[in-house]
N, C-alpha and C positions, 0 to 999 in steps of 0.2 A: 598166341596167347602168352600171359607169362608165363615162363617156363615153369612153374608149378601149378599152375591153369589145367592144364592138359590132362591130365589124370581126373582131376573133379568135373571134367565136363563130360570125358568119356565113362565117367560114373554117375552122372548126371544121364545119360541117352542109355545107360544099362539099365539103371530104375524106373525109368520112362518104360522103355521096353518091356520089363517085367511087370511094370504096374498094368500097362494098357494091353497087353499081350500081343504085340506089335514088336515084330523083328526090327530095330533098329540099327542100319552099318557105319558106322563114320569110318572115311580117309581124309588125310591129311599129313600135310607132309610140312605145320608147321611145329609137331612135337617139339624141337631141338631152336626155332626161333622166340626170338625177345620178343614178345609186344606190350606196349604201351596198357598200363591199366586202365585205361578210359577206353581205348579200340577193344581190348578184352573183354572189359563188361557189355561193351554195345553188341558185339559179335555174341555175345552167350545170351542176352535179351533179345536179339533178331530169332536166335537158334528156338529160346522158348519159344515166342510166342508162334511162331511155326509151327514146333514139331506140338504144342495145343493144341492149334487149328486142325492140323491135319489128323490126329488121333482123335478131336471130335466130330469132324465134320466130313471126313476125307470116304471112311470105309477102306481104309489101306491095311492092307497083310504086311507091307516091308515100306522104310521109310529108310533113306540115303540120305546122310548129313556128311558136304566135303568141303573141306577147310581146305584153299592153296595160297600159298603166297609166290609170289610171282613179282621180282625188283621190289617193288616201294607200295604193291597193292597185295591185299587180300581180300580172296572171294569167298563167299558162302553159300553154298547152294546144299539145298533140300529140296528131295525130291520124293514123291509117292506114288503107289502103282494103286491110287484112290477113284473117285469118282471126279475130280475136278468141280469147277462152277460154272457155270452158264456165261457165254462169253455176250450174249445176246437178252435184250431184256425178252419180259412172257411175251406171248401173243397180246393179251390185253393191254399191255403197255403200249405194243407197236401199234395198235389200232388207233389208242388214243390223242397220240403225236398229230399237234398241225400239219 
């Protein structure tokens, strides 16, 4: 993120946290890198609309948001110790299948 990103995002996942009452952890280890204000923004819109889903939909106590950058990529991964989705349509779906 841009080097002044960083603080407003992990103040952004503290509010979250307190709002939804959901322990929220971020690591990352790009505090101290440059990024580009378009990869910044897209990374902090991936980050909401996630850590949404999951405080609505999830049932999670704890949610892990980890920023790495690594040569010329960065990753984002959010994780929750929630209920997940159904990887499998209903039964009545499978029934109905030619």
């Amino acid at each position: 993120m841009k080097r002044d990103s960083a603080p407003h995002f992990r103040s952004y996942l503290k509010e979250q946290g307190s709002r939804s009452g959901i322990s929220i952890n971020c690591v990352s280890n790009l505090d101290e890198t440059l990024i580009a204000p378009d990869l910044a923004l897209a990374l902090f819109r991936i980050a909401q609309e996630a850590l949404t889903n999951a405080i609505r939909h999830s049932g999670a106590q704890l949610i892990l948001v980890s920023l790495d950058r690594n040569d010329d990529k960065v990753g984002l991964l959010i994780q929750d110790n929630g209920v997940g989705i159904e990887t499998q349509p209903p039964e009545e779906y499978r029934s109905k299948s030619p």
